[in-house]
SESEVEX-423631 format. One line per field, with one value per residue (C-alpha): residue number from 1; residue in three letters; x, y, z. Coordinates in pm, 1 decimal. Layout:
N
num	(NUM_...)
residuo	(ala_...)
u	(X_...)
v	(Y_...)
w	(Z_...)
END
This chain:
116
num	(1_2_3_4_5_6_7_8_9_10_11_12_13_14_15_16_17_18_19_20_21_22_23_24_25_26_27_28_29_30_31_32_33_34_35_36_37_38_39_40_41_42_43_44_45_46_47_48_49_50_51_52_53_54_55_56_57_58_59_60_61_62_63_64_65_66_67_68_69_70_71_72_73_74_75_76_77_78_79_80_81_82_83_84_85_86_87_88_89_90_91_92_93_94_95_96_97_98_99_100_101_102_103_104_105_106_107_108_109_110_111_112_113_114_115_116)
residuo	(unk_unk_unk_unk_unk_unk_unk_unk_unk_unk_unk_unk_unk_unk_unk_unk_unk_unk_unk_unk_unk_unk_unk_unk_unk_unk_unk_unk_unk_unk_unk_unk_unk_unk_unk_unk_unk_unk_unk_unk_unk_unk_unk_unk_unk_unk_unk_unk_unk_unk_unk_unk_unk_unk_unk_unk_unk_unk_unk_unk_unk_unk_unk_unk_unk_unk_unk_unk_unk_unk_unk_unk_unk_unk_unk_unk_unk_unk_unk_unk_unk_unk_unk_unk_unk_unk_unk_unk_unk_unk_unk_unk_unk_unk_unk_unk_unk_unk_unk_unk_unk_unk_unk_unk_unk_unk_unk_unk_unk_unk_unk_unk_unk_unk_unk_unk)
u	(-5415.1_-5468.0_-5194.8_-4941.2_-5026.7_-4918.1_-4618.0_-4522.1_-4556.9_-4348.8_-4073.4_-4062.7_-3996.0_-3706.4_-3577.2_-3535.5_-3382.0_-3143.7_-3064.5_-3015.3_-2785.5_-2569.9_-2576.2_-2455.8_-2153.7_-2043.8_-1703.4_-1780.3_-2018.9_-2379.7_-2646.9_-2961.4_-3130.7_-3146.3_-2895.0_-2776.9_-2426.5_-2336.5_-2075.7_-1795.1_-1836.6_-1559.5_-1712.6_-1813.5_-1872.8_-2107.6_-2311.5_-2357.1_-2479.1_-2720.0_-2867.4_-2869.9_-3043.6_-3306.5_-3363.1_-3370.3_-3612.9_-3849.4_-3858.7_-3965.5_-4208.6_-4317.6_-4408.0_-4585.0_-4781.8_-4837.7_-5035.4_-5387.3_-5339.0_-5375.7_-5724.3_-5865.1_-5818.9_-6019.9_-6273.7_-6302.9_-6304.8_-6132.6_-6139.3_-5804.1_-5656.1_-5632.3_-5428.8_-5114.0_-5156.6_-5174.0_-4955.0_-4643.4_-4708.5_-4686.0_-4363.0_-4208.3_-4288.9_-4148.9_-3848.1_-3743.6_-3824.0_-3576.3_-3284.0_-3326.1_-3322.3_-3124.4_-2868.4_-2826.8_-2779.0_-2535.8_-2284.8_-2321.4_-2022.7_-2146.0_-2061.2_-2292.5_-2594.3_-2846.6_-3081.9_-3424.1)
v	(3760.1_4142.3_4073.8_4109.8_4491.3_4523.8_4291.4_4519.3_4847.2_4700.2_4593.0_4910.4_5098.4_4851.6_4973.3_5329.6_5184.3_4980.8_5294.5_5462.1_5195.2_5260.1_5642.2_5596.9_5384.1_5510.0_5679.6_5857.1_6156.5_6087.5_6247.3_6323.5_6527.1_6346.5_6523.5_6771.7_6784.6_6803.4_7060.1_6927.3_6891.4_6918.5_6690.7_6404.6_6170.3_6396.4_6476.8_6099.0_6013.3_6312.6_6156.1_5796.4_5869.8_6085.9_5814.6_5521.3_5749.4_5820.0_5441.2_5394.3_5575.1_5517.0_5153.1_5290.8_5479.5_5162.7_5002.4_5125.0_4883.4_4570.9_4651.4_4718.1_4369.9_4203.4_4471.0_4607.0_4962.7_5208.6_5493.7_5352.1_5295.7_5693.5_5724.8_5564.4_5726.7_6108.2_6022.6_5960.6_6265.0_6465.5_6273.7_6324.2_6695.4_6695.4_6474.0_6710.2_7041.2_6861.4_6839.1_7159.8_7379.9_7179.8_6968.4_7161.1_7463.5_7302.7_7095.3_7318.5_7577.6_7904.9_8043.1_7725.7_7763.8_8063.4_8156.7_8094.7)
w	(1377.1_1493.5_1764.6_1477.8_1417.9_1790.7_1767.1_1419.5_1626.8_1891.1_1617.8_1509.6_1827.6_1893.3_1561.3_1693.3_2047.8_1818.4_1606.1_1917.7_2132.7_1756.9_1827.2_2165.0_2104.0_1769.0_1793.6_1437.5_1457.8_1355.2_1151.2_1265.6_969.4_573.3_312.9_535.2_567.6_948.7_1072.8_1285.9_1621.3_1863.4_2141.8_1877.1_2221.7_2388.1_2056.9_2005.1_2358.3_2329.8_1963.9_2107.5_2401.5_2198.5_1999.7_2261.9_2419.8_2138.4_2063.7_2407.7_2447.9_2094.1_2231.7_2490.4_2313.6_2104.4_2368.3_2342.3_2065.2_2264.6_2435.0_2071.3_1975.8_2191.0_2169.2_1862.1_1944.4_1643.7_1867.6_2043.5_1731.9_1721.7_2010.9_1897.1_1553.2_1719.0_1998.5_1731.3_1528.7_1824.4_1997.4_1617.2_1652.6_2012.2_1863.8_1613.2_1814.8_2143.0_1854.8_1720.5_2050.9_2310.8_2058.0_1829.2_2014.5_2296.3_2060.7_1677.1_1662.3_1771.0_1414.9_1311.4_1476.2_1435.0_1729.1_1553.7)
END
């Protein structure tokens, strides 16, 4: 029965990779941030590829991280149950920081985007 909490984390980092493959093919221009309206972009392709690929990456690597799960089934150890819970808030961080100064900054309009 503590397989599923594995098999859940797993789901949910093929969520992202799903949300992701989307990005990538969608012809209409994507979103990254919630309730922000998005300025328009004149290379709509480009922009997309870069989100998708952010996010197949992130759910990746979010699975990865997921695996110190498995060995603390079979042997009861919490400690590794810490690893997968600080390893995401830091990829998040890392997630949101990538967007900000390499997206944002190559596809925004230059009238758009402030140098922070």
């Amino acid at each position: 029965m503590e397989i599923m909490g594995f098999v859940i984390w797993v789901i949910c980092g093929l969520l992202f990779v799903g949300i992701g493959i989307y990005d990538y093919m969608s012809k209409k221009q994507v979103g990254f941030w919630a309730n922000i309206e998005i300025p328009e972009i004149e290379d709509v392709r480009g922009f997309n590829k870069a989100v998708g690929r952010l996010f197949i990456i992130y759910g990746v690597v979010f699975i990865l991280i997921g695996i110190p799960l498995i060995p603390s089934i079979f042997y009861k150890n919490m400690l590794l149950v810490f690893i997968p819970i600080i390893g995401t808030v830091f990829e998040t961080i890392w997630l949101m920081v990538y967007f900000v100064m390499k997206i944002e900054k190559d596809y925004y309009p230059k009238n758009v985007y402030k140098k922070r």
